[in-house]
PQR file with spaces between the fields and no chain letter, atoms N, CA, C, O and H, PARSE charges and radii, in Angstrom:
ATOM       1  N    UNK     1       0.843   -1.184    0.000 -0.4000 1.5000
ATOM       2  CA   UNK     1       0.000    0.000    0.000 -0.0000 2.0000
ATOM       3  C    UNK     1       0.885    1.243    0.000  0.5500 1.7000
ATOM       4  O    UNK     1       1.843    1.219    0.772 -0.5500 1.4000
ATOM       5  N    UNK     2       0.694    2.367   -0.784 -0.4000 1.5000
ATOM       6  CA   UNK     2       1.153    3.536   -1.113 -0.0000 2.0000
ATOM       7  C    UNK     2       1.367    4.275    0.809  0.5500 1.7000
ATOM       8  O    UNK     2       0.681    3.965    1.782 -0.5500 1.4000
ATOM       9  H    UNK     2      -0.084    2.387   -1.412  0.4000 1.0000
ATOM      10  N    UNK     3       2.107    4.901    0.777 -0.4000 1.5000
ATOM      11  CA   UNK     3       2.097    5.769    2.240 -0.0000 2.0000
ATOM      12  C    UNK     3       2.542    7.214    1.899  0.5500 1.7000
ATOM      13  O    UNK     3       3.413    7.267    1.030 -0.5500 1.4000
ATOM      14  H    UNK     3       2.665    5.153   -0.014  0.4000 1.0000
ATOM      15  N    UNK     4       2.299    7.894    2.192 -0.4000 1.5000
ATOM      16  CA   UNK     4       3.191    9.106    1.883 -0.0000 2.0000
ATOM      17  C    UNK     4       4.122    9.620    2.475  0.5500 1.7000
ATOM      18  O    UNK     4       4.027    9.666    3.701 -0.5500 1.4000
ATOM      19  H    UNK     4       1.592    7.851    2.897  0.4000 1.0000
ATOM      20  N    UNK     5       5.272   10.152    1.860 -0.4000 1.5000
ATOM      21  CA   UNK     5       6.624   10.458    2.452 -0.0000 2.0000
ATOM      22  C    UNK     5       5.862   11.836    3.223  0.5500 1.7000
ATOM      23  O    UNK     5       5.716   11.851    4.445 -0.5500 1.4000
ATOM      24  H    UNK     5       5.349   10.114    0.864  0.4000 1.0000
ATOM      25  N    UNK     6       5.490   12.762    2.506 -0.4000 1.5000
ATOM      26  CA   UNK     6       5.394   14.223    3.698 -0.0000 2.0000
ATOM      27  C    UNK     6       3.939   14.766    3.603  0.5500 1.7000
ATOM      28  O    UNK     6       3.318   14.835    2.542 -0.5500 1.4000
ATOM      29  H    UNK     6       5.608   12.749    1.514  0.4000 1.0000
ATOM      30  N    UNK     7       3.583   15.047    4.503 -0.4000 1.5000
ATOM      31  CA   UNK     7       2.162   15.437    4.653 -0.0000 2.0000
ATOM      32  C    UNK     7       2.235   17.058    3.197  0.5500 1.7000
ATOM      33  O    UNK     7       2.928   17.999    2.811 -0.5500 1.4000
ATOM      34  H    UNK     7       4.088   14.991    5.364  0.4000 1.0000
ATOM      35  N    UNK     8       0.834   16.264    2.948 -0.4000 1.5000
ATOM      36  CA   UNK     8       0.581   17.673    1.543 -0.0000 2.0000
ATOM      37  C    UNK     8       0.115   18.655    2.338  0.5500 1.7000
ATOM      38  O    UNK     8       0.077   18.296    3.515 -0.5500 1.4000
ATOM      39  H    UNK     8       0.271   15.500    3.263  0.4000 1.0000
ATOM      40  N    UNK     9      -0.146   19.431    2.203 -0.4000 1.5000
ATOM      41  CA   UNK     9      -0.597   21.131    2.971 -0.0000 2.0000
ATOM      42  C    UNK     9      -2.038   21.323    2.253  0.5500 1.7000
ATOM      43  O    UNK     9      -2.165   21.241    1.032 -0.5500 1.4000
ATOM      44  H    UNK     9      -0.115   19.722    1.247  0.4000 1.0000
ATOM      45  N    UNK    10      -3.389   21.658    3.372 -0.4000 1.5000
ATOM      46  CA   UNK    10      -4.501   21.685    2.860 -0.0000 2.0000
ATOM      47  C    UNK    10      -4.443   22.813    1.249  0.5500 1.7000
ATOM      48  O    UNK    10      -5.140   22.607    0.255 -0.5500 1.4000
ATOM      49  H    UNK    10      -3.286   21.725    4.364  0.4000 1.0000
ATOM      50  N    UNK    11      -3.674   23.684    1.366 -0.4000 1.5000
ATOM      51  CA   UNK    11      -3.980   24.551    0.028 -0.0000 2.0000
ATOM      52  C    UNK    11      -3.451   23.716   -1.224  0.5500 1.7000
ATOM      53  O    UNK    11      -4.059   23.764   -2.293 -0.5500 1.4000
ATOM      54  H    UNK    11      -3.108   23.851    2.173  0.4000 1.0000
ATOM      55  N    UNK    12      -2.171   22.863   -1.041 -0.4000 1.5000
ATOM      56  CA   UNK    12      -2.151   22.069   -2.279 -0.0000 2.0000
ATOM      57  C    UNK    12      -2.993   21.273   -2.745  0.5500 1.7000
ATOM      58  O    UNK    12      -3.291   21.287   -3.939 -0.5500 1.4000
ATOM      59  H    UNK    12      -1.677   22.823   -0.172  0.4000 1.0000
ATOM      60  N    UNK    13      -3.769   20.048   -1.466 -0.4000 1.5000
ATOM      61  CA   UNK    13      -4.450   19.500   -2.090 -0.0000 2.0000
ATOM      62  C    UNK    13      -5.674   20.348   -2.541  0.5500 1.7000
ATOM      63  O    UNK    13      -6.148   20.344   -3.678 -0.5500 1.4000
ATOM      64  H    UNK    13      -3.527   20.037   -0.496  0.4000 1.0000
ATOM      65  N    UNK    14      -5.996   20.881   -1.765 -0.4000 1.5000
ATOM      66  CA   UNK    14      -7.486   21.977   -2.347 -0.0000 2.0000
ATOM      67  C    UNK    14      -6.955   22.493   -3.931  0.5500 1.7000
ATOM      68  O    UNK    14      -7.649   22.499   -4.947 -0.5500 1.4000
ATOM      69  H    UNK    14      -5.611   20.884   -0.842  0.4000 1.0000
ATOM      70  N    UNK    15      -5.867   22.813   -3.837 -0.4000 1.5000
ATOM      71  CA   UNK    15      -5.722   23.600   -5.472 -0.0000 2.0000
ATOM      72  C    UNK    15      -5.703   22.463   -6.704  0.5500 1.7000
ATOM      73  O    UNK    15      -6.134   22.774   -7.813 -0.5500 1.4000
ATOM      74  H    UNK    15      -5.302   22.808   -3.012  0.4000 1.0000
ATOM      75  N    UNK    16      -5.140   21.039   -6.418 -0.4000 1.5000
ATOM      76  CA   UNK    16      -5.169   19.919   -7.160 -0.0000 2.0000
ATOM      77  C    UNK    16      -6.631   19.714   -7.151  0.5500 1.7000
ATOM      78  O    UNK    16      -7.168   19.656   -8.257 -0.5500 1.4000
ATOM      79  H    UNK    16      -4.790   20.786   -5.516  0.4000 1.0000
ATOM      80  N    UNK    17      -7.389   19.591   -6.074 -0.4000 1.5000
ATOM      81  CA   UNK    17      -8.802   19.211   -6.505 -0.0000 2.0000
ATOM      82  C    UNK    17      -9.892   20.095   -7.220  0.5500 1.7000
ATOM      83  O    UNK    17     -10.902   19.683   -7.792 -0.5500 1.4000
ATOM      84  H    UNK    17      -6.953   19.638   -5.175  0.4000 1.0000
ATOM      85  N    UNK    18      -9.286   21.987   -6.999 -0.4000 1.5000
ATOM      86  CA   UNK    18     -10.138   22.484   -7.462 -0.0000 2.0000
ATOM      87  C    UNK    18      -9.790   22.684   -9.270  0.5500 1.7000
ATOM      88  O    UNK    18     -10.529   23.308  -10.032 -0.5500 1.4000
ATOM      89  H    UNK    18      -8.466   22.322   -6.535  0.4000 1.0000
ATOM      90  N    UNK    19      -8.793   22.148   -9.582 -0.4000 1.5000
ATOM      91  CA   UNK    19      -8.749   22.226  -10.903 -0.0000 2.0000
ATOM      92  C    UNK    19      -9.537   21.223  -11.595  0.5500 1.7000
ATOM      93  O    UNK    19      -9.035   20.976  -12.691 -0.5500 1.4000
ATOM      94  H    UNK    19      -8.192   21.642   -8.964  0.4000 1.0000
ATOM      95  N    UNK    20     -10.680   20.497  -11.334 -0.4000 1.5000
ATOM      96  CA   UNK    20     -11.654   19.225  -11.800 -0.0000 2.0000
ATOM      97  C    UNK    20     -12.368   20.122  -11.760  0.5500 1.7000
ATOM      98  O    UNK    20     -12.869   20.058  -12.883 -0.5500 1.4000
ATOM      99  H    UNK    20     -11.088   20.698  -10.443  0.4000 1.0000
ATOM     100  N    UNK    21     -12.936   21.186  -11.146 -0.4000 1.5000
ATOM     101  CA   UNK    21     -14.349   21.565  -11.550 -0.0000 2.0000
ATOM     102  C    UNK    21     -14.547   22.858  -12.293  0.5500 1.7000
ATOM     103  O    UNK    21     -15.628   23.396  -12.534 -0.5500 1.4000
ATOM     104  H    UNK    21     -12.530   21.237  -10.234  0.4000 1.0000
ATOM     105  N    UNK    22     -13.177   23.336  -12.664 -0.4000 1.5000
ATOM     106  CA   UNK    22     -13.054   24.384  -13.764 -0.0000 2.0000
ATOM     107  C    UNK    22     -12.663   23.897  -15.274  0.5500 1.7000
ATOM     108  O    UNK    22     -11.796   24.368  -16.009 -0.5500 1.4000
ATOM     109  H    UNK    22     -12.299   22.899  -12.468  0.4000 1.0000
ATOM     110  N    UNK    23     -13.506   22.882  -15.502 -0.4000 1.5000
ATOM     111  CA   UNK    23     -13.758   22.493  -16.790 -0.0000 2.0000
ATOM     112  C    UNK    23     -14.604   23.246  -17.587  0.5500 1.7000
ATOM     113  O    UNK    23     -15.710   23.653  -17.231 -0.5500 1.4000
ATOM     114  H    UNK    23     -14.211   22.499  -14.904  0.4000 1.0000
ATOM     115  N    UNK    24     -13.903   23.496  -19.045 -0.4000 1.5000
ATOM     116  CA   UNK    24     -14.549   24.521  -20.059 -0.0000 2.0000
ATOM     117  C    UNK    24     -16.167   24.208  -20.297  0.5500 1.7000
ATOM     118  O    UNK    24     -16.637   23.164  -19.845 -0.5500 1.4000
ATOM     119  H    UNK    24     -13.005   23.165  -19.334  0.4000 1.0000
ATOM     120  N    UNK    25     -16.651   24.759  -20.721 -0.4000 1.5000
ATOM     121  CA   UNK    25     -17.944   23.893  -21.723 -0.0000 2.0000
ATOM     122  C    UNK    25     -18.087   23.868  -22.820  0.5500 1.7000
ATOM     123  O    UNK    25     -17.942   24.833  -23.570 -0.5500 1.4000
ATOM     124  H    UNK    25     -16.269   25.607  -21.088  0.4000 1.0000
ATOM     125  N    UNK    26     -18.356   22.918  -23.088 -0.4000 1.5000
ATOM     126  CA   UNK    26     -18.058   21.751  -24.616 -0.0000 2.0000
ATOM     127  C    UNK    26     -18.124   22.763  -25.189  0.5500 1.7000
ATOM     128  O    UNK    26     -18.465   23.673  -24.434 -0.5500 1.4000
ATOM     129  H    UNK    26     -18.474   22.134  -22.479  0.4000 1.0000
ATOM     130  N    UNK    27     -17.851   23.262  -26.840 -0.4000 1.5000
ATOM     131  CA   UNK    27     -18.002   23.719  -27.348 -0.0000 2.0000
ATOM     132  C    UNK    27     -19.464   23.859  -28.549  0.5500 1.7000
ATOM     133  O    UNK    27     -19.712   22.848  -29.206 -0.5500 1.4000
ATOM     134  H    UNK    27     -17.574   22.523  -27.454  0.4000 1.0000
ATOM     135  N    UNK    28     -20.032   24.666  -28.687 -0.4000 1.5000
ATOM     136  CA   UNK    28     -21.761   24.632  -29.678 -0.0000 2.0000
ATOM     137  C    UNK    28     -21.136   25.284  -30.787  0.5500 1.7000
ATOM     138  O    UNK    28     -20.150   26.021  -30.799 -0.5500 1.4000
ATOM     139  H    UNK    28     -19.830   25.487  -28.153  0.4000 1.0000
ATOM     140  N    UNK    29     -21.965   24.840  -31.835 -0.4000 1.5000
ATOM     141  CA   UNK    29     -22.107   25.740  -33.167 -0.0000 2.0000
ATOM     142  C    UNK    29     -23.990   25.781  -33.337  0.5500 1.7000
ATOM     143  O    UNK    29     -24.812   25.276  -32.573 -0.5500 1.4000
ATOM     144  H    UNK    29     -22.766   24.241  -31.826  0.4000 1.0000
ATOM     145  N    UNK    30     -24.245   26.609  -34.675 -0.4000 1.5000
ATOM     146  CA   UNK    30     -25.116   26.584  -35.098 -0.0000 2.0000
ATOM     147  C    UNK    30     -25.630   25.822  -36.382  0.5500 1.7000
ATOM     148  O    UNK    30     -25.067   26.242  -37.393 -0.5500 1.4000
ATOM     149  H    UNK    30     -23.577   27.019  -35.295  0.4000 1.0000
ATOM     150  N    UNK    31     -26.344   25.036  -36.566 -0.4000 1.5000
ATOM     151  CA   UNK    31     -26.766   24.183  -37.534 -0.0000 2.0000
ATOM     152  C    UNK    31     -26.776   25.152  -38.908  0.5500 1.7000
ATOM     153  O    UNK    31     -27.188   26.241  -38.510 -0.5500 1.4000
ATOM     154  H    UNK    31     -26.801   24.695  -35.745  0.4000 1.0000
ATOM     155  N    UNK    32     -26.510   25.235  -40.317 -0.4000 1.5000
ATOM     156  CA   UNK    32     -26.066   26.091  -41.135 -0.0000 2.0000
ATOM     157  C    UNK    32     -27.754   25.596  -41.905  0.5500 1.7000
ATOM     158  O    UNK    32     -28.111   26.104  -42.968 -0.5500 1.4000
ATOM     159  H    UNK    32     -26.175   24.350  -40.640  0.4000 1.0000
ATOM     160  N    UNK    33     -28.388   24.842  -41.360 -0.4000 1.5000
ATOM     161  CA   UNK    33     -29.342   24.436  -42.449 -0.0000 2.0000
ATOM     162  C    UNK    33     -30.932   25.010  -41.839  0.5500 1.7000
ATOM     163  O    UNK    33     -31.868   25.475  -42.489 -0.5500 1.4000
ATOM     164  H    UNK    33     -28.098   24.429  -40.497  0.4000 1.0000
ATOM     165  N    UNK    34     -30.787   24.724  -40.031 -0.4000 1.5000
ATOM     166  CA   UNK    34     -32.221   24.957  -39.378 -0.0000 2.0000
ATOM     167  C    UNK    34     -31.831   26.127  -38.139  0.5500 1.7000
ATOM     168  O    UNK    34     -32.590   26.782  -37.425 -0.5500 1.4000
ATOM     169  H    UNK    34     -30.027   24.346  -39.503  0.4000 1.0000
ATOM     170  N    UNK    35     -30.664   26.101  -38.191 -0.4000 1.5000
ATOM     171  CA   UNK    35     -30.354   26.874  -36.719 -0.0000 2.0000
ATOM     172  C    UNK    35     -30.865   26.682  -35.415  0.5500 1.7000
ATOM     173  O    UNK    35     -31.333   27.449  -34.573 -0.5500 1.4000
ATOM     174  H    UNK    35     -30.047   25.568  -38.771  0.4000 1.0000
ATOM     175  N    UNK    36     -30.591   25.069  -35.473 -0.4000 1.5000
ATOM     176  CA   UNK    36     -30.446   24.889  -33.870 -0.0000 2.0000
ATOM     177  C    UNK    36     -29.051   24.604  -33.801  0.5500 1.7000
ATOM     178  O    UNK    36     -28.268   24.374  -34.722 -0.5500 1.4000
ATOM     179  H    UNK    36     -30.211   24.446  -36.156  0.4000 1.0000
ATOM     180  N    UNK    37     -28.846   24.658  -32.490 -0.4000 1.5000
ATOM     181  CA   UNK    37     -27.800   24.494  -32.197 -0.0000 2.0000
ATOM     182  C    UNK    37     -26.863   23.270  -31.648  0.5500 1.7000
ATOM     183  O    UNK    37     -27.194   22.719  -30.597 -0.5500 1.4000
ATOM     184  H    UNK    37     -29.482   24.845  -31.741  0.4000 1.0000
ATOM     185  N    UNK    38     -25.943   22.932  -32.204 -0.4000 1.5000
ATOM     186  CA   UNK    38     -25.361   21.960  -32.196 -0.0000 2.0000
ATOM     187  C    UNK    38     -23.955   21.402  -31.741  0.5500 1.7000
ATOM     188  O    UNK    38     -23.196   22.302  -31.384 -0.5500 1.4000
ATOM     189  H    UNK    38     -25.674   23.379  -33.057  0.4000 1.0000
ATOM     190  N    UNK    39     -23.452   20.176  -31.675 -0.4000 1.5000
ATOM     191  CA   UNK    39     -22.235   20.179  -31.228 -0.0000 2.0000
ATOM     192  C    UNK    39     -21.504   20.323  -32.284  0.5500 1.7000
ATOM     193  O    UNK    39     -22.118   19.836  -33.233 -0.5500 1.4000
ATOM     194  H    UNK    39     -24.069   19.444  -31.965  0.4000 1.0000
ATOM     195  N    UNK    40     -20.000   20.958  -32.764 -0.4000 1.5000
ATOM     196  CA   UNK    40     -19.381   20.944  -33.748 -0.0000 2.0000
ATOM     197  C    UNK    40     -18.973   19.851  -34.415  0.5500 1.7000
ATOM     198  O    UNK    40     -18.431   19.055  -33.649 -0.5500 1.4000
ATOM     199  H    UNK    40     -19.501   21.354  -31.993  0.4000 1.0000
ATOM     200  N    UNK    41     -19.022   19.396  -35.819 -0.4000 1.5000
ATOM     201  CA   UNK    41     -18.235   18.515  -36.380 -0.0000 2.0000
ATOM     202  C    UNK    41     -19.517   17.395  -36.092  0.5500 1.7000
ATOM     203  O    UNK    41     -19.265   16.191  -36.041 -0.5500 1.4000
ATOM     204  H    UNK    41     -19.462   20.043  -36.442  0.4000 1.0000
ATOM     205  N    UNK    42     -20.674   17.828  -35.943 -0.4000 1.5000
ATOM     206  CA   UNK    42     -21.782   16.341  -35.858 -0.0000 2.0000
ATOM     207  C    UNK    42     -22.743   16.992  -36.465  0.5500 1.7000
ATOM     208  O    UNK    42     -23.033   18.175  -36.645 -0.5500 1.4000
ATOM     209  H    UNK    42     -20.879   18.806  -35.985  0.4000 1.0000
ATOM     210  N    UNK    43     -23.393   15.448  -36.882 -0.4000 1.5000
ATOM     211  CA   UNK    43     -24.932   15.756  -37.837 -0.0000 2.0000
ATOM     212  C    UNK    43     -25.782   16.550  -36.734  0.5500 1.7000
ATOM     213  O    UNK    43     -25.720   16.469  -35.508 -0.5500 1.4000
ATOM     214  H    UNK    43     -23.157   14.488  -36.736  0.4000 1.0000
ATOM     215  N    UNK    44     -26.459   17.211  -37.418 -0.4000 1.5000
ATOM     216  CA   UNK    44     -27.539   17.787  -36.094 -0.0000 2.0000
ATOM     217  C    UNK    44     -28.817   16.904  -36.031  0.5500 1.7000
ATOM     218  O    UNK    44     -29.470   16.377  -36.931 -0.5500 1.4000
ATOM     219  H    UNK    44     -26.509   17.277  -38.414  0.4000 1.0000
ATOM     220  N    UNK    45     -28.978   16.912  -34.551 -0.4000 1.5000
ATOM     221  CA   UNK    45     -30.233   15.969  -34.045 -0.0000 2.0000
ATOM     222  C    UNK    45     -31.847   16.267  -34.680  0.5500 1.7000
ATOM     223  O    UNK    45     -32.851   15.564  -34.788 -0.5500 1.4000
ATOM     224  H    UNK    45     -28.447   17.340  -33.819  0.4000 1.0000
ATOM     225  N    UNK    46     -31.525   17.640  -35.014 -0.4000 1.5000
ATOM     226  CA   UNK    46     -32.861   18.663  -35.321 -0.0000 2.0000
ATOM     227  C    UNK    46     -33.667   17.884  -36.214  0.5500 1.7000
ATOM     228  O    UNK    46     -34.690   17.211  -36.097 -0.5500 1.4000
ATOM     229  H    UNK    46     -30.709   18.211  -34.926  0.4000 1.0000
ATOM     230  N    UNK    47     -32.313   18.407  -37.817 -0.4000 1.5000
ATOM     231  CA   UNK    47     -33.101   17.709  -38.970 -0.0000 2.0000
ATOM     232  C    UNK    47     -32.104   17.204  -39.483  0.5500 1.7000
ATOM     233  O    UNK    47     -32.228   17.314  -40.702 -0.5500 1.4000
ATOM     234  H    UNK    47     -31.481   18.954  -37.912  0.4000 1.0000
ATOM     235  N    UNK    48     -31.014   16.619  -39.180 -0.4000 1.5000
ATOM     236  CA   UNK    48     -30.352   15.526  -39.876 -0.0000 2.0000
ATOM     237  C    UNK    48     -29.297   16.317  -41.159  0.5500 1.7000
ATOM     238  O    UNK    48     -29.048   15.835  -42.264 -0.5500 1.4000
ATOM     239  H    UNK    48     -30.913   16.530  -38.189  0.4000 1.0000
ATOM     240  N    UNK    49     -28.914   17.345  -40.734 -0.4000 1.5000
ATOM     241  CA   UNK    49     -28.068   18.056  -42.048 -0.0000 2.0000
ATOM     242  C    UNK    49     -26.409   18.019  -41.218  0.5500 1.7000
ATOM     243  O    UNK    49     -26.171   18.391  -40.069 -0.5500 1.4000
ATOM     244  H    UNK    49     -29.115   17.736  -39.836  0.4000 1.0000
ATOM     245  N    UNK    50     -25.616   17.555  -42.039 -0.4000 1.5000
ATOM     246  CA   UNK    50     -24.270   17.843  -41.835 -0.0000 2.0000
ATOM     247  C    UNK    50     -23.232   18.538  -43.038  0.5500 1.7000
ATOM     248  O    UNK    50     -22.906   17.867  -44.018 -0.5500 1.4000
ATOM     249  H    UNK    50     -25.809   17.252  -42.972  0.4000 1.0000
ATOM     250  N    UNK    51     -22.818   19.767  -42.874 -0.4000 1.5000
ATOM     251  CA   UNK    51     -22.237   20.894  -43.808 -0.0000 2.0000
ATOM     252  C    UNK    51     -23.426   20.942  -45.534  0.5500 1.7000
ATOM     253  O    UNK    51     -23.083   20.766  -46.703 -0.5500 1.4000
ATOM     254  H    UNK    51     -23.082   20.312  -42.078  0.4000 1.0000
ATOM     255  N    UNK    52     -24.545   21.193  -45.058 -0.4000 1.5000
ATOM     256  CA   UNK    52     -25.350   21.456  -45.850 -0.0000 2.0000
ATOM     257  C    UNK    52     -25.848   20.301  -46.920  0.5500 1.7000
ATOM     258  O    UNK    52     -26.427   20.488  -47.990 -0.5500 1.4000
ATOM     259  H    UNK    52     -24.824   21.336  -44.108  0.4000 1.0000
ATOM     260  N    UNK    53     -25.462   19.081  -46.331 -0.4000 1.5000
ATOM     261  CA   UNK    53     -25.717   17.777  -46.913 -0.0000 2.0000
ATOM     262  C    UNK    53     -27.076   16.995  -46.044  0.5500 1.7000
ATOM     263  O    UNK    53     -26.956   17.257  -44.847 -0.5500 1.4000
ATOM     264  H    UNK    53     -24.991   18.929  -45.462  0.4000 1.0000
ATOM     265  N    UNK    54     -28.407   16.055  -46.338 -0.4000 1.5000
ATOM     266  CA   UNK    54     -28.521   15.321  -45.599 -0.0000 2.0000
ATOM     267  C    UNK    54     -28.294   14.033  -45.353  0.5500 1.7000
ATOM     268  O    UNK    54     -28.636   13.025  -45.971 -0.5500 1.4000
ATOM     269  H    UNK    54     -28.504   15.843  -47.311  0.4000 1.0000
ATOM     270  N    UNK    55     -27.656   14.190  -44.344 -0.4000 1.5000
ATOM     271  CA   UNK    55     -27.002   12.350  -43.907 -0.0000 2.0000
ATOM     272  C    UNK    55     -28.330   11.704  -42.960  0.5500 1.7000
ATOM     273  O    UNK    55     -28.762   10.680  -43.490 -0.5500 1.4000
ATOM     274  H    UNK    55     -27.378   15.010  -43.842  0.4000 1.0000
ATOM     275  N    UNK    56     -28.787   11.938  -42.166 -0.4000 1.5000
ATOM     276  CA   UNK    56     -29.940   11.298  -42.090 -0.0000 2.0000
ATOM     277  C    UNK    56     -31.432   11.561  -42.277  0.5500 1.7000
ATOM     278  O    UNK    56     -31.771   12.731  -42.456 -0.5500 1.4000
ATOM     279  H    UNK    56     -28.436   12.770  -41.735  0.4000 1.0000
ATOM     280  N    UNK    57     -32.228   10.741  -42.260 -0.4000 1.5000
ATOM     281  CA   UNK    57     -33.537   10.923  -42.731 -0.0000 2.0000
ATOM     282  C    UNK    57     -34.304   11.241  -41.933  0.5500 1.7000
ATOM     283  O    UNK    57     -34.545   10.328  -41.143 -0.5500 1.4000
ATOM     284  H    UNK    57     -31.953    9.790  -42.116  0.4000 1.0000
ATOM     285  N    UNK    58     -34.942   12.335  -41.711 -0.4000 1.5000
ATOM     286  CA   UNK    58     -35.837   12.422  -40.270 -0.0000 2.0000
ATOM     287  C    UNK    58     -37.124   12.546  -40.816  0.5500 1.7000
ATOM     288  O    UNK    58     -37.406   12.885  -41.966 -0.5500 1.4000
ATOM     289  H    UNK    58     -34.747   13.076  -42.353  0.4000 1.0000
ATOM     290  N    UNK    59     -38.177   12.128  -39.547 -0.4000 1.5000
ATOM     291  CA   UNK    59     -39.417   11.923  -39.743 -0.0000 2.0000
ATOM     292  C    UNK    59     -39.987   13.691  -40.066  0.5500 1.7000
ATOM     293  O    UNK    59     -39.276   14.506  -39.478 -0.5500 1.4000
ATOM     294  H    UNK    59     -37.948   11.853  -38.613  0.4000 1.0000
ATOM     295  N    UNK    60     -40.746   14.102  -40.615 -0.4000 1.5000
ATOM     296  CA   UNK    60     -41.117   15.147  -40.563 -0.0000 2.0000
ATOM     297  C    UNK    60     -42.561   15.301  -39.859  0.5500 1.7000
ATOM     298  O    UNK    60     -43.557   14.702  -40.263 -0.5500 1.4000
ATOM     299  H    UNK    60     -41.324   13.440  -41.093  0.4000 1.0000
ATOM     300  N    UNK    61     -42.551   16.007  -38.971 -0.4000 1.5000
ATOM     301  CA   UNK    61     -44.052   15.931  -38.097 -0.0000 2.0000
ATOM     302  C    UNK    61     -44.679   17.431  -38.027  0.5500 1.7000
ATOM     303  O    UNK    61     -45.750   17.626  -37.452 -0.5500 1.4000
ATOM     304  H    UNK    61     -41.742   16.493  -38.642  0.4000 1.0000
């Protein structure tokens, strides 16, 4: 089992742990075909258009 050679100091570990919850947020684009908004570099969920192509078929309701 691991032991540790020297006790860490509460501000190090606090500063190691607080760097987990300053994660960016994902990055969005806008769909070029319906304008919802989307994740970059993916078909959109909306209506199925990827760079002004459609790759999938959606139901229309």
């Amino acid at each position: 089992m691991a032991v540790p050679k020297n006790k860490v100091s509460k501000a190090r570990r606090d500063t190691r742990r607080s760097a987990v919850s300053k994660l960016p947020m994902p990055a969005m684009s806008v769909c070029s075909n319906c304008g919802a908004i989307k994740a970059p570099h993916k078909v959109c969920k909306n209506c199925g258009f990827y760079k002004g192509v459609a790759v999938l078929k959606m139901d229309e309701e």
